[in-house]
C-alpha atoms as one frame of an Amber mdcrd trajectory, in Angstrom:
protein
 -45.273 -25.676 -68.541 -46.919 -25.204 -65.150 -49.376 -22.309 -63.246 -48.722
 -21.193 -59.577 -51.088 -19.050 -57.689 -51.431 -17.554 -54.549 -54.236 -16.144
 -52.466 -54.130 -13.800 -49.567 -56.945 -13.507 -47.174 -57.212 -11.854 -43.669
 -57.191 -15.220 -41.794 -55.491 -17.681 -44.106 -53.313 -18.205 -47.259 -53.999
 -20.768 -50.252 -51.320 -21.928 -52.576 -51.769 -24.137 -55.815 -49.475 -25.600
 -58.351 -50.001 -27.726 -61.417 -46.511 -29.009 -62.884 -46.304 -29.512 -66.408
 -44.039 -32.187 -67.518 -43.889 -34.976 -69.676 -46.062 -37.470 -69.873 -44.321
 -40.336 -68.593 -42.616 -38.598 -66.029 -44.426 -39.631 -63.233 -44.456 -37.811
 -60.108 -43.944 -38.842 -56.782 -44.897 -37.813 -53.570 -42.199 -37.716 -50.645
 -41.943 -37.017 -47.049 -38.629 -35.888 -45.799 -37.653 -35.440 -42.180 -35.598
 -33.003 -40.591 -32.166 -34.038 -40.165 -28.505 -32.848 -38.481 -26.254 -33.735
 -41.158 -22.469 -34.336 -40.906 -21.581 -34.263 -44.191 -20.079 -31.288 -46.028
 -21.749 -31.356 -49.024 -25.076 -32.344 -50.681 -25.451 -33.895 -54.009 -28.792
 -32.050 -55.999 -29.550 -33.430 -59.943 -25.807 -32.152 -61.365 -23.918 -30.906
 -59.230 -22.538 -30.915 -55.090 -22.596 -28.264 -52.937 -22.165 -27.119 -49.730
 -24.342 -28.628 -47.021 -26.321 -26.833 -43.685 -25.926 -28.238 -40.447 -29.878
 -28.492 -39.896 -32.247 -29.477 -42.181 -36.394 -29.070 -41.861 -39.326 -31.332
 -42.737 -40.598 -31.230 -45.944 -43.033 -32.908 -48.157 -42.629 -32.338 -51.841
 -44.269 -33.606 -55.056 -41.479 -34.366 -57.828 -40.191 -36.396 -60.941 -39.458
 -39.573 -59.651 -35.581 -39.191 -60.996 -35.348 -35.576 -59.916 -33.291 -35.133
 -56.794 -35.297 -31.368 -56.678 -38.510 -30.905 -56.304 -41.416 -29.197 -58.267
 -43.489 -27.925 -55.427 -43.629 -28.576 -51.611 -43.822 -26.976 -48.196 -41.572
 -27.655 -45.311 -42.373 -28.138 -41.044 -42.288 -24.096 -41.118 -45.287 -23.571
 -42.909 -43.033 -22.024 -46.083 -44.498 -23.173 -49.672 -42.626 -22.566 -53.162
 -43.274 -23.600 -56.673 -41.492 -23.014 -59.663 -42.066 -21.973 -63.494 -39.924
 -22.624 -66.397 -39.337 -18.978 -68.024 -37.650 -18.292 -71.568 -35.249 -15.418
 -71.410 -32.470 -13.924 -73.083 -29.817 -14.634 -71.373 -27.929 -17.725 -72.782
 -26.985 -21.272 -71.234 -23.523 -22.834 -71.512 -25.534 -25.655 -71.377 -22.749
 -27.730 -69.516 -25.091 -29.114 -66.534 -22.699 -27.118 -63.791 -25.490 -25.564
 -62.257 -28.312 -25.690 -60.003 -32.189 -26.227 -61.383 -34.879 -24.673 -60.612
 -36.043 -27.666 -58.327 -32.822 -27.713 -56.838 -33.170 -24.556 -55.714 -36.853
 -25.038 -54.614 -36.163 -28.070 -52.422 -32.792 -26.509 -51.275 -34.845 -22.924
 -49.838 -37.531 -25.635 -48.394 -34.741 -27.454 -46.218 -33.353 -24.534 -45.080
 -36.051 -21.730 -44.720 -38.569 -20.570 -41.409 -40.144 -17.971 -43.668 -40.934
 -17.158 -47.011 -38.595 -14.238 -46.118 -35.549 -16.538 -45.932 -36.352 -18.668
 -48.678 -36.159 -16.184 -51.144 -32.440 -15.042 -49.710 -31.860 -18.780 -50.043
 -32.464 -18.952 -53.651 -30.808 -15.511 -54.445 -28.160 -16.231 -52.769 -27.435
 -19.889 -53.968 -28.080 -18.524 -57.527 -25.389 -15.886 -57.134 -23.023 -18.444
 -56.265 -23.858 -21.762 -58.570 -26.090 -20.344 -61.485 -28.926 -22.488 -63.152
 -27.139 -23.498 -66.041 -29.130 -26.963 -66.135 -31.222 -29.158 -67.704 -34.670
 -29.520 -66.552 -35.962 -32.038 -68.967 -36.321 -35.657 -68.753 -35.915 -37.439
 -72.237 -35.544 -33.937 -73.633 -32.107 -33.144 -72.689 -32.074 -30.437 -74.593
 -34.370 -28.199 -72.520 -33.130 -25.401 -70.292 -34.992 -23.023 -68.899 -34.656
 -20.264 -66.048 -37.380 -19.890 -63.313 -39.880 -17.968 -61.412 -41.265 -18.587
 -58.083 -43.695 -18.046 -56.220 -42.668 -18.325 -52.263 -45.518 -17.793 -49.417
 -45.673 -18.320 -45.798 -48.903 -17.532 -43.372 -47.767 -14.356 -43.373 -47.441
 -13.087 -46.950 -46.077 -14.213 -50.174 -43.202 -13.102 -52.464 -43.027 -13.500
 -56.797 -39.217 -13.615 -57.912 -38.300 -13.942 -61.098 -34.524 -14.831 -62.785
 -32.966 -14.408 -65.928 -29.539 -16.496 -65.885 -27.683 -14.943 -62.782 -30.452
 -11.919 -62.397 -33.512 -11.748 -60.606 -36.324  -9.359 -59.954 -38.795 -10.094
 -56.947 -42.064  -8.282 -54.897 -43.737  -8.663 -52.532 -47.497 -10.010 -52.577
 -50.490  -8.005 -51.269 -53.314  -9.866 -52.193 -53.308 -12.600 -55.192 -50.914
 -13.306 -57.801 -50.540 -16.241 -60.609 -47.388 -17.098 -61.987 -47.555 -19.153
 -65.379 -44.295 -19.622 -68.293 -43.437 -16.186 -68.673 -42.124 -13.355 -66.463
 -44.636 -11.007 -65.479 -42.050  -8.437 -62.921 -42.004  -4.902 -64.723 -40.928
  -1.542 -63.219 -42.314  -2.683 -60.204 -40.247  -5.032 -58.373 -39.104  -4.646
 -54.923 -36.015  -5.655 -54.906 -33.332  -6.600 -58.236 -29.989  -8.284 -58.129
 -26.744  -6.179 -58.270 -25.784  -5.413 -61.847 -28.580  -6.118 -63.502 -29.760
  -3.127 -65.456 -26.153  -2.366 -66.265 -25.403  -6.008 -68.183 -29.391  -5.463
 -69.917 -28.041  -2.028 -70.644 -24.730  -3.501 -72.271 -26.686  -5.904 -73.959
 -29.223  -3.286 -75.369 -31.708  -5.186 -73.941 -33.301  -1.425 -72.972 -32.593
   1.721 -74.300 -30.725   4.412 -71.883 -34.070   6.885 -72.049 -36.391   4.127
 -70.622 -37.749   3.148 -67.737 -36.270  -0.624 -66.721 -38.766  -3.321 -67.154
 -37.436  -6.638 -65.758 -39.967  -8.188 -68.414 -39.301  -6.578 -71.160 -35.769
  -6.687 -70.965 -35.302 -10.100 -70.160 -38.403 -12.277 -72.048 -37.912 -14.527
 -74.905 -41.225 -13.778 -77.095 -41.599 -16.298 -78.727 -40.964 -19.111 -76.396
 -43.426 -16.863 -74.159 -46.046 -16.672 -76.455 -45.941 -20.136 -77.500 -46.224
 -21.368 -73.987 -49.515 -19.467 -74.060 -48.344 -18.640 -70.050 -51.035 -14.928
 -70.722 -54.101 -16.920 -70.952 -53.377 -19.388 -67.810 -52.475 -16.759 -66.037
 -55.565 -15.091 -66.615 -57.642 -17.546 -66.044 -55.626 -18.612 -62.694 -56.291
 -15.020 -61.832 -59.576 -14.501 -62.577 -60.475 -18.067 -60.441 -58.972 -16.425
 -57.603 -60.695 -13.500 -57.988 -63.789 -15.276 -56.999 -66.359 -14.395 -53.851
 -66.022 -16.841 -51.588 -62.562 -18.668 -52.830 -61.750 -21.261 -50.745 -59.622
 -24.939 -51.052 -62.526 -25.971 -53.212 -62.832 -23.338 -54.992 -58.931 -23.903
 -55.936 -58.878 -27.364 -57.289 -61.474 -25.813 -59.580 -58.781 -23.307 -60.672
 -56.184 -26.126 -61.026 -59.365 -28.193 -63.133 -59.724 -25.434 -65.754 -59.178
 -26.005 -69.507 -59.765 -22.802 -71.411 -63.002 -24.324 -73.422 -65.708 -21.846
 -74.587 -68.692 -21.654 -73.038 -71.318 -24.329 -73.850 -68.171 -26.017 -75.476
 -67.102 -29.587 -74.431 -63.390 -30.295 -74.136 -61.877 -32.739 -75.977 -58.344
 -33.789 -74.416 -57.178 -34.750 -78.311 -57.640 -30.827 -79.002 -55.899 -29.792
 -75.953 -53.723 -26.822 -76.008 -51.077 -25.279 -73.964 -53.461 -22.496 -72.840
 -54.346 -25.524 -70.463 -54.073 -24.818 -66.924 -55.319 -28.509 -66.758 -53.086
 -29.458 -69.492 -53.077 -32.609 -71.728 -50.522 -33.431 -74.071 -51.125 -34.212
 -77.634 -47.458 -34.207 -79.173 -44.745 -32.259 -80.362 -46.346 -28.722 -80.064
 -48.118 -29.343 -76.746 -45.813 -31.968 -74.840 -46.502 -31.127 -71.264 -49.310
 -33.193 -69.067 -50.114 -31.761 -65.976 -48.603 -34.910 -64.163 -48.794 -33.630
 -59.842 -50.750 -31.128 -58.241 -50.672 -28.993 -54.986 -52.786 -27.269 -52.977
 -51.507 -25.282 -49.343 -53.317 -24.323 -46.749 -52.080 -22.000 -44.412 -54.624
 -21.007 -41.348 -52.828 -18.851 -39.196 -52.310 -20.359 -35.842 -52.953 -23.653
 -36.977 -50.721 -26.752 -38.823 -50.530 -26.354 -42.243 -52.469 -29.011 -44.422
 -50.434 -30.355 -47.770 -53.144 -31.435 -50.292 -51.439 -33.598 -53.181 -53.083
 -35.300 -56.393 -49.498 -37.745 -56.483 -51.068 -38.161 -60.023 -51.695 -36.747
 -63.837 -54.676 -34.538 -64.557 -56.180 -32.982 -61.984 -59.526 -32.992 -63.356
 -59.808 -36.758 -63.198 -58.176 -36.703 -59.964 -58.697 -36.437 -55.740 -56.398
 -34.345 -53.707 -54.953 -35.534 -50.260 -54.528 -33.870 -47.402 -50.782 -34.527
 -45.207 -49.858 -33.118 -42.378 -46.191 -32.349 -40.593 -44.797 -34.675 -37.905
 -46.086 -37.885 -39.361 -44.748 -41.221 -40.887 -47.516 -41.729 -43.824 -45.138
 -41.318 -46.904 -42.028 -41.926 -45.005 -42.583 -45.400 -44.941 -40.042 -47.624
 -46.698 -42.884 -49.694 -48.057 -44.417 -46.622 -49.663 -43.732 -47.798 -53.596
 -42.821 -44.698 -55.465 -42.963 -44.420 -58.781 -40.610 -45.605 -61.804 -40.511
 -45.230 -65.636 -42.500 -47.648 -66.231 -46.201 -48.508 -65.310 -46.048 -50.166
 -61.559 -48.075 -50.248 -58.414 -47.221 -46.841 -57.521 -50.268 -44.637 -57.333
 -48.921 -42.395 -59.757 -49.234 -45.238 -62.341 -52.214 -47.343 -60.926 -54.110
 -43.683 -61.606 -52.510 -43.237 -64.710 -53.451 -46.065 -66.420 -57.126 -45.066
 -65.355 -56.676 -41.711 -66.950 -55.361 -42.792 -69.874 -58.600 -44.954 -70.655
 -61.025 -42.216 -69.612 -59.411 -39.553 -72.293 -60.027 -42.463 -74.973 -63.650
 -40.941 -74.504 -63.551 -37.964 -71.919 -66.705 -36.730 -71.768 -68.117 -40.192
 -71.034 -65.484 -41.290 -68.924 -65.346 -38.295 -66.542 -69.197 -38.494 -65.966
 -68.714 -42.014 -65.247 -66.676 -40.586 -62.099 -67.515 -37.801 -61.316 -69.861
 -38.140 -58.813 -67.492 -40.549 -57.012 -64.905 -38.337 -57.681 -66.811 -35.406
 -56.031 -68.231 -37.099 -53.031 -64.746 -38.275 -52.556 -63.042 -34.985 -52.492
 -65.870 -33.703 -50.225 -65.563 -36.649 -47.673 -61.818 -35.617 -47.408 -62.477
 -31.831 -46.769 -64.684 -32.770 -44.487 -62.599 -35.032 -42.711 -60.061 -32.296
 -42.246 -62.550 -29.504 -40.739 -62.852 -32.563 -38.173 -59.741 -33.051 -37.611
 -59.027 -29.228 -36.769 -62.450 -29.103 -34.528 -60.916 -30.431 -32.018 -59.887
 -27.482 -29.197 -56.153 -29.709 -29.283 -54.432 -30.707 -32.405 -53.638 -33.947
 -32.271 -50.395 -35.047 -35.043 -51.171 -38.963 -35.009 -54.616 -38.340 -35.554
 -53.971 -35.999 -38.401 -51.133 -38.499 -39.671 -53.865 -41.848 -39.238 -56.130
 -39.869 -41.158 -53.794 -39.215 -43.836 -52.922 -42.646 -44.362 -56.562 -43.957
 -44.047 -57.761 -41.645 -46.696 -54.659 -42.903 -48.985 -55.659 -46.316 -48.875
 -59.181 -45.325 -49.492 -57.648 -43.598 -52.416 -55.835 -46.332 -53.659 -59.143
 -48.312 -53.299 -61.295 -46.388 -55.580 -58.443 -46.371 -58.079 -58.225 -50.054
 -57.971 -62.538 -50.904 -57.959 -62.783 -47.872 -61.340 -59.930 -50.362 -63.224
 -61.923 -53.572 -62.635 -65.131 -52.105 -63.882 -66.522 -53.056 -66.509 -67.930
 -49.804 -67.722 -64.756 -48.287 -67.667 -62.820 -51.200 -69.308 -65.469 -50.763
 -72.489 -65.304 -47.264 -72.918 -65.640 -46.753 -77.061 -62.481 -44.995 -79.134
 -64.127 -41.298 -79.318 -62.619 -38.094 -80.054 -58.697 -38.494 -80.973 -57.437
 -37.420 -83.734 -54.864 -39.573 -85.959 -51.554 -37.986 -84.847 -52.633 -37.410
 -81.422 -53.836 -41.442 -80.941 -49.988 -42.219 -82.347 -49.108 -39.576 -80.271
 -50.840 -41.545 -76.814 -49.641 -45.130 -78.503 -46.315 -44.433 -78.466 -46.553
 -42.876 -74.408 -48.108 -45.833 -73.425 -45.710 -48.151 -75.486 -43.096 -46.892
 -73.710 -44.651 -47.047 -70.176 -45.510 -50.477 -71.061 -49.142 -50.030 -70.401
């Protein structure tokens, strides 16, 4: 599971991403640079294929044993993240394909506008599929994908189903969640694709062609609850006022009723913030992304580079720059380490032993440590000439201070003596067995 969204103002465009994975699939954080290659091929998670001459900068978040990525944006100021969606069309299910963050990080290397990035992934669909896995210990999860693809310029939604794809272009907001949301109204559609739904009788000859309705899986769809994230996405957006603030909030939200106090044990995949609490809601929100794209100016990356977003501090990284890049940079494993995907972790996974407690505990840290960095950043771009070791300095100071906080919240004692509260039986198992296996 994971929610996408995209705002359009007149001056600027934000872009946020939770992924949804499992729970011990921690996510790193990576700087690539742009490279000349001499090699003919490239190999992604299954599969080789051809390789460009020139490749661009890109910073990505993604599963630590993923060779794509979930989210990222590349040197050009071009952003993309991906959604699993159900459809009808079937998988061979023999790994000979691309997946969806294949195809994410492949349009990132190789794209100067959102423009080209979707003909990237069209075209690189057309000619190796997606017939691949994109679990980790489930290996028996395949999914298509939607996108969501945006530049300083504008922003395109496109949306497959096996080998077909639907896509539009963006005017001024739109949220992308598990489920394809393209109808009559797409821009542009793949060769041949209302003549196979046609021979599949996925739409009768007397209607209209919805890409939607042709192509969803219900069920799947409706048990991803993708409707209500995507309305609530939507409806954050839709605020006066939104602004990078304004959408970590949306990436925070968890569907409780007013007055109502969420319990992560009772934690449902109508999430946008989502925990996991076993077999019917296995995905944890485990990275988070926020773009911002000023016209005229660099864009700023803003990554969590950890689980639940409402426990957590985004930071801001900039093009050009070695923070990330650096050997020493410990990225996360399988198992708990000194990554700062897993030092946060095991913080989070003490606080939702008793969340209400435990968030207020940080939360005024947590907030006057998310507004130090923004303001940081306005700083940084004050200045009449931008300045790309300054921005990249700043980027690694703030990381350490990061990694600081992380490290003084584990050693105190407050934290460390936080009661049992609010689990259920099956859902504390549930957690035991996670944590078992991470071997924290």
């Amino acid at each position: 599971m994971c929610d996408t969204f995209v705002k359009i103002q007149p001056t600027r465009v934000i872009f946020g991403k939770n992924s949804d994975r499992e729970p011990n699939e921690a996510q790193a954080i990576v700087r690539i640079p742009a490279m000349r290659h001499q090699e003919k091929t490239v190999r992604c998670t299954f599969i080789e294929i051809p390789q460009v001459d020139q490749t661009y900068e890109v910073l990505l978040s993604k599963p630590f044993q993923m060779w794509g990525a979930e989210m990222g944006a590349n040197e050009h100021g071009v952003v993309i993240g991906n959604e699993a969606v159900f459809t009808k069309v079937p998988f061979r299910k023999k790994n000979d394909g691309l997946t969806g963050m294949d195809l994410l990080r492949l349009a990132l290397e190789r794209s100067r506008t959102a423009q080209e990035a979707l003909d990237w992934i069209t075209s690189l669909l057309a000619q190796h599929g997606q017939d691949a896995c994109g679990g980790y210990k489930n290996r028996r999860f395949f999914y298509h994908n939607s996108f969501l693809i945006a530049d300083a310029e504008g922003a395109y939604v496109l949306e497959t189903a096996g080998q077909f794809w639907a896509a539009k272009k963006i005017e001024t907001q739109y949220s992308i969640s598990n489920g394809l949301t393209i109808s009559d109204d797409f821009d542009l559609l793949s060769e041949g694709t209302v003549d196979y739904a046609r021979q599949k009788g996925l739409f009768k000859r007397d209607e209209v062609f919805h890409f939607d309705r042709a192509f969803s899986d219900w069920f799947m769809t409706y048990m991803s609850n993708c409707k209500i994230r995507r309305i609530n996405t939507g409806e954050g957006m839709s605020k006066e006022d939104f602004d990078l603030r304004a959408a970590m909030e949306n990436l925070c939200q968890h569907d409780e009723k007013p007055g109502e106090t969420f319990n992560p044990g009772r934690g449902s995949t109508s999430c946008v913030c989502m925990h996991a609490t076993g077999p019917a809601n296995p995905s944890q929100t485990t990275g988070s992304m926020i773009v911002d794209l000023k016209k005229g100016k660099a864009p700023v990356v803003w990554f969590t580079g950890t689980s639940m977003p409402c426990l957590s501090v985004w930071m801001p990284f900039f093009f050009g720059g070695k923070t990330l890049g650096d050997p020493n940079w410990n990225l996360p494993g399988a198992q708990a380490d000194d990554s700062l995907w897993w030092t946060a972790e095991r913080l989070h996974r003490k606080i939702v032993l008793n969340y209400p407690q435990g968030k207020s505990y940080i939360s005024e840290d947590r907030k006057n440590l998310q507004a130090e960095f923004l303001a940081e950043v306005e700083v940084l771009f004050a200045h009449h000439k931008w300045d790309a070791a300054a921005a990249d300095e700043l980027s690694t100071t703030l990381l350490h201070q990061r990694f600081a906080w992380l490290h003084d919240l584990l050693e105190h004692e407050t934290i460390l003596d936080l009661p049992l509260k609010m689990r259920t039986p099956w859902v504390a198992l549930y957690q035991y067995a996670n944590n078992r296996s991470a071997k924290i």
